[in-house]
N, C-alpha and C positions, 0 to 999 in steps of 0.2 A: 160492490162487485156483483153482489143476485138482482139487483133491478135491473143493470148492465146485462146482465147475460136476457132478462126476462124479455127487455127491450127487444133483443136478438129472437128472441126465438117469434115473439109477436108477430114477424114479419111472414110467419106461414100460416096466419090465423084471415078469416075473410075481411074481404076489403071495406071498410066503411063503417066497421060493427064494433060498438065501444065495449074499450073491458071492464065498465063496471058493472056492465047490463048481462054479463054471462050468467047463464044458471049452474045449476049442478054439475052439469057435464064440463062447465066451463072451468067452475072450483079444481074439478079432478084431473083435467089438464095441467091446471096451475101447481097440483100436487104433485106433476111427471116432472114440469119442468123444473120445481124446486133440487128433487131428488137429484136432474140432470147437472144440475147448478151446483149440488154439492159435491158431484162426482168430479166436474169440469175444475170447480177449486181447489180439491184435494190432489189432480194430476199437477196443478199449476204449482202448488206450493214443496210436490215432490219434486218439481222438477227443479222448481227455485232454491229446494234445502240440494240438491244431488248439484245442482251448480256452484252453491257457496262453499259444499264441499271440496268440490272440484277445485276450485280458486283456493280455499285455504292451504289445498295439497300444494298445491302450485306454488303460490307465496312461501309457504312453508322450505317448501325445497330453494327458496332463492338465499334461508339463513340458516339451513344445515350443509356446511360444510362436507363436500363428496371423498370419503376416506374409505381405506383397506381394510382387511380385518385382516388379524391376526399377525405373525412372528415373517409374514414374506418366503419366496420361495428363492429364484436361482442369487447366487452370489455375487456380487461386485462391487467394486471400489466407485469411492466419490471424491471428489477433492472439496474442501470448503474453500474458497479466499479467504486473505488475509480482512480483517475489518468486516464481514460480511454481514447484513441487517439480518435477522431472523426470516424476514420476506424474502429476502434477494437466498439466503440458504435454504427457505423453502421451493423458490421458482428452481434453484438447482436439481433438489430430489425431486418434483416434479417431471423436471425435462429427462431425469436419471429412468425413468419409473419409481423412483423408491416409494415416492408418497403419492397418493392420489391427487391432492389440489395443494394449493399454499396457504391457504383458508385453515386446513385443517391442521396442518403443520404448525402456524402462528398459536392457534389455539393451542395445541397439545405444551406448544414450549411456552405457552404466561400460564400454563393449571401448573407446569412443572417446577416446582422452589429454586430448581438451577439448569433451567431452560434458556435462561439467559446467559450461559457461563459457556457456551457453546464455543469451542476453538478451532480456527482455522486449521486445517491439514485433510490428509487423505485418510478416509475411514473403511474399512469395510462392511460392507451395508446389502442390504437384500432386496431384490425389486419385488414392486407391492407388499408392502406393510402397512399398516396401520400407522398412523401419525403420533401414536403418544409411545408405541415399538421404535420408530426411529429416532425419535428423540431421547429415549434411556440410551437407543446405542450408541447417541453421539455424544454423551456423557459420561461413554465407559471409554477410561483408560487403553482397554486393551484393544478397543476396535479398531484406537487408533496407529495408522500404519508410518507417518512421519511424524516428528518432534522439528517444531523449530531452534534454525540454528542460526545464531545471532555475529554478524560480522559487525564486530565495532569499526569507527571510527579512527583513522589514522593507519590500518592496517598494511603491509607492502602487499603484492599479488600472491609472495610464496606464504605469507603466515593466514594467506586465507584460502588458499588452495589445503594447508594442513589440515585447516579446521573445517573446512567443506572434505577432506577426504575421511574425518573423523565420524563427521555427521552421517554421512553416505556409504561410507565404506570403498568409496570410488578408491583406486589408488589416485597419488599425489603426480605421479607422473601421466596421465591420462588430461588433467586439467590442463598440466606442462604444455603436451603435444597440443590440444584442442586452441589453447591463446595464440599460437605463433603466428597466425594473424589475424589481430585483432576487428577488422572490416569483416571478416566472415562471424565475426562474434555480432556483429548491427553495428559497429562504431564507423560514422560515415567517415569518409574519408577528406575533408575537411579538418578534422579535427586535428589532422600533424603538419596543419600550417604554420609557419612562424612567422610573423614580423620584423626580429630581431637580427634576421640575418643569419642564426644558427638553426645548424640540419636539428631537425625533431627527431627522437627517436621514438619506432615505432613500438609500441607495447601496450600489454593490457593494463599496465599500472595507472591509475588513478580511475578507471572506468568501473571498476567493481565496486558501483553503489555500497554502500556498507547500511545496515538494513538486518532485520529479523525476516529469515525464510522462511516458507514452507515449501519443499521442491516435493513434486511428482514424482513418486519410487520409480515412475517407467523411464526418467531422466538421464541420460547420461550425461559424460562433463563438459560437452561442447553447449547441452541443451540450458545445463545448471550455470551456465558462464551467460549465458545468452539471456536467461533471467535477470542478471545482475547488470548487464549492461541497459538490458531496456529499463530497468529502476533508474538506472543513471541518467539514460536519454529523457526519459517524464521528468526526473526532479530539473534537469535544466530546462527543460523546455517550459517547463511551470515557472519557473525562477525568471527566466528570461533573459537566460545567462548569459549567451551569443550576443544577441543586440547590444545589451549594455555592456559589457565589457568592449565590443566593438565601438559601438557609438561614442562612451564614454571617458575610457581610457586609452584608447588607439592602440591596443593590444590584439594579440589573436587569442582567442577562445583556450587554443592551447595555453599559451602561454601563460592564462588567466589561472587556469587549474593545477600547472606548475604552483605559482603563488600559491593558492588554495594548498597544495599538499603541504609547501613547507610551512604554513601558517598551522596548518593543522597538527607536525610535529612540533615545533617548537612552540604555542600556544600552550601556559599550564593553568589559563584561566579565561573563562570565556570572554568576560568582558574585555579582552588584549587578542583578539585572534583579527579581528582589523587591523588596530594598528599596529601589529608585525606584519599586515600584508602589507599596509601602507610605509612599511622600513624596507620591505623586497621591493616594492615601486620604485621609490625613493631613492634607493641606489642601484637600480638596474637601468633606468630611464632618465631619472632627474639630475642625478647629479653628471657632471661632464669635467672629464671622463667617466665612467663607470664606473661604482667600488665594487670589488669582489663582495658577495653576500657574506661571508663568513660566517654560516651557519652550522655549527656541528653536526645536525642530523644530515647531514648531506656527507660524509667522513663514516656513519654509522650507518646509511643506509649502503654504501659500496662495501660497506665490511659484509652487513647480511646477504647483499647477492653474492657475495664470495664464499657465502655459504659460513661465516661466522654469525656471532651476537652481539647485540647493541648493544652499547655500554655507554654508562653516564658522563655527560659533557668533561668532569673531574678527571675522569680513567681516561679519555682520550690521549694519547701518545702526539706530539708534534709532529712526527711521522706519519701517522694516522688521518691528523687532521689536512696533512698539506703533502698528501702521495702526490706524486706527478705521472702516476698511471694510473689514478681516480678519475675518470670524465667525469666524475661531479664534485667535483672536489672547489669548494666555492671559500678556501680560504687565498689560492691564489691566483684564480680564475675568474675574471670578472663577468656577470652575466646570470643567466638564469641557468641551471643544469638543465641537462639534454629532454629531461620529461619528469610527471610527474612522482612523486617519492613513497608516495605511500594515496590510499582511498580515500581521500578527504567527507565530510559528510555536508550534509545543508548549510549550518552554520557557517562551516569553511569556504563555501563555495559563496555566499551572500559575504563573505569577508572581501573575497575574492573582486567580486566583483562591486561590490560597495565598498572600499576600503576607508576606514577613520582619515579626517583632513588632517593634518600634522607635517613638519620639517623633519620629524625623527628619521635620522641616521641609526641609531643606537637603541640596541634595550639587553634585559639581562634581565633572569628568575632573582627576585630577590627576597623571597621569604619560603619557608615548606609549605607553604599553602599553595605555591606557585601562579603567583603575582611579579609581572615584570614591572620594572622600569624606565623609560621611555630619558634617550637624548639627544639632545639636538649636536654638541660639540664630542669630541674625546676628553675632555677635562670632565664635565658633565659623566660622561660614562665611566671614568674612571672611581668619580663618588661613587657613584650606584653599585659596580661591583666592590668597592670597601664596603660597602654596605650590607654585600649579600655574601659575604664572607665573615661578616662579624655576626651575620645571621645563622649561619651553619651550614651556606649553602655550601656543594661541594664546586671548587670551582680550582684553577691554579689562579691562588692567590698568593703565590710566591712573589 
């Protein structure tokens, strides 16, 4: 680099005149521009270290995570989703203010032993905190402002309005008013098509996806109803439940989730929740004339909206089973009842629409484990229920 620069500076020296022939005066030149040359490398290499500085700040800053300090200041609620990735509940506090980046978020919950245990719901939380402050907060207990509330499977509309007003605190009648018409809840209005020739009835029964929530404290029960329908509207529409029950079985959609609820009542073992759907096919459609379905939970579901309780197929009264001012009363009415009976869940709804191949007419619970048995004649069914009476089932085995 000093020959380089000496080259340089030679160019103001006279023209023609060799540098090796310089004298004394020449030498003491050569002594300035050394000195200049050290001066000139020592800027170059300041300026070269104040750049690499510069650059390592800079890199630097591309793998610290930009975060809050401290415990946060104004107050506010967050809601987590249900299933939500540590990212995706980072990019939340984020958008919230809570957290500076989702960088630093991510970090804070893999340093933290139970940064992973993180539960969906609505927390109370502080804008700008520091990322490893928000993550203790969403670990405590008490920040959190809703508990999920779990709607099983097979549910009617009133026994999951009880347990949504239990959850919520909503009154039970508030849900009541918010259902009476269902299309204002998202239920397209397709859905109370029939095929069959009979009027559909309108209701919210079988639409309330059944599902663990987390609802919004700001919710009220038209908004909380509205939740549960749009779970309903995605699991069919993932399912692909319209086309193929349309395409496949020349049913309407309705009528398909009818099947679906009463499979899902009378089902006491997964592996049989098809082919009871394929025994409601099977005598609703195939056989000619029609049999009545003779389903008991069809007998115990007009008890509960009468505002009674279900009782085991055993307890049913012949009275009971075969009212003639039960519109669903399917021991002497042939056909599918008016709508569906209760909130059938995936499974039921995949029964539904994919129903087991088979001729069964017939089946019946024949052990406590509740496992049916599947016949094709009445002779046939007649074994199987001796059989599920010498099991303990309870049944009139009179």
């Amino acid at each position: 680099m000093i020959d380089e620069l000496d080259l340089a500076f030679d160019e103001h020296a006279e023209k023609g005149k060799p540098r090796h022939r310089r004298g004394a005066r020449g030498a003491k030149k050569g002594s300035g521009k050394s000195g200049i040359a050290f001066v000139m490398a020592f800027v170059l290499l300041a300026a070269l270290g104040g750049g690499v500085y510069f650059g390592y700040n800079k890199v630097k800053g591309f793998f610290t995570a930009a975060d809050y300090d401290g415990a946060g200041g104004e107050a506010m609620q967050v809601t987590i989703e249900k299933n939500a990735t540590l990212t995706e509940i980072g990019n939340t506090l984020v958008e919230s203010d809570v957290v500076k980046s989702t960088k630093a978020f991510v970090n804070a919950a893999d340093e933290n032993p139970k940064g992973k245990n993180i539960q969906s719901g609505t927390y109370n939380m502080k804008k700008q905190m520091s990322a490893a402050n928000a993550v203790t907060m969403l670990l405590d207990p008490k920040a959190r402002v809703t508990r999920g509330v779990t709607i099983r499977e097979g549910l009617t509309m009133m026994q999951t309005y009880e347990l949504l007003s239990k959850a919520t605190k909503i009154p039970v009648d508030d849900f009541v008013e918010a259902a009476k018409k269902p299309e204002d809840l998202g239920v397209p209005d397709f859905w109370f098509n029939r095929r069959d020739g009979k009027p559909a009835r309108k209701s919210i029964e079988g639409f309330l996806f059944p599902d663990t929530y987390e609802f919004d404290p700001k919710l009220d029960a038209k908004g909380i109803l509205e939740v549960m329908v749009g779970k309903f509207i995605d699991t069919t529409t993932d399912l692909g439940f319209i086309d193929t029950v349309e395409n496949n079985l020349s049913v309407s959609p309705f009528e398909a989730l009818i099947v679906a609820s009463l499979a899902q009542a009378e089902s006491g073992a997964a592996k049989d929740t098809a082919k009871i759907a394929r025994v409601a096919y099977n005598r609703t459609y195939i056989q000619k004339p029609p049999m009545p379905l003779q389903f008991d939970v069809t007998a115990n579901y007009w008890l509960q909206l009468k505002g009674g309780e279900a009782k085991h197929s055993g307890q049913l009264s012949k009275a009971e089973l075969n009212d003639p001012k039960n519109p669903y009363n399917s021991v002497s009415q042939a056909g599918l009842t008016p709508g569906p009976i209760d909130s059938p869940g995936r499974a039921a709804l995949q029964a539904a629409m994919k129903p087991a191949s088979g001729p069964w007419l017939f089946f019946v619970a024949v052990d406590k484990a509740g496992n049916s048995a599947f016949a094709v004649t009445d002779a046939e069914h007649e074994k199987n229920i001796d059989k599920a009476c010498a099991n303990g089932i309870k049944l009139q085995c009179d």
